[in-house]
C-alpha angles and dihedrals in degrees: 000000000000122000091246089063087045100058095037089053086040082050097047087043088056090041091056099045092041104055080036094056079039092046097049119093122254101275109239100242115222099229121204106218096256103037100083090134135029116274096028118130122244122239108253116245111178127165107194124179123194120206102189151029082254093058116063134111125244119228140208108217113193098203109031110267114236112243119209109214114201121192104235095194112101120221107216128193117207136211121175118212114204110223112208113212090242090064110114118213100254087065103046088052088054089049097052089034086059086040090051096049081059090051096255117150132195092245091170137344113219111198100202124186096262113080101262135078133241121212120185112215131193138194127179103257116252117249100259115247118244101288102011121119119210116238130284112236 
């Protein structure tokens, strides 16, 4: 190929990328807030999760965080319904549906020796008033 061919195909080559740079739209830039002009930092916007107790990242918190501390032990308060063995269950399921409204639960059934029944029920115990005491067992 002669040097005269090379350039007039590298010149057609420029010509071509060039009017085609100049012919595209303006492409529409995807701006960070915060990155209106060149050398200006990003907001960071990091979402880290952490798996396992291994994982995490420690913190430098300049004032102290207040931490919430929530007693996970649950206060119960129990009841106990004798079923005698006569009861159909129509009524028995009347009986626990009226026990449930009041916020009553089956927690265990004990079948003694004698005929009836003994269901175990539970509740969460209600926060005592000011000035109420709970009761005494």
């Amino acid at each position: 190929m002669t040097p005269r061919r090379s350039a007039s195909i590298a010149a057609c080559i420029a010509l071509l990328v060039g009017t085609a740079v100049l012919a595209a739209p303006e492409q529409a830039r995807q701006e960070s807030p915060g990155t209106e002009r060149p050398g200006q930092a990003t907001k960071g916007q990091v979402w880290i999760e952490n798996r396992g107790r291994n994982e995490s990242i420690p913190i430098v918190a300049e004032t102290p965080l207040p931490v919430v501390v929530q007693n996970p032990v649950r206060q119960w308060e129990y009841q106990t319904l004798t079923i005698p063995p006569a009861i159909t269950a129509a009524e028995l399921t009347r009986v626990l549906t009226t026990q449930g409204r009041d916020g009553w639960e089956t927690a265990g059934v004990q079948l003694s020796g004698g005929p009836n029944t003994l269901l175990v029920m539970k509740r969460p115990l209600q926060a005592p008033r000011s000035g109420a005491r709970p009761a005494q067992p």
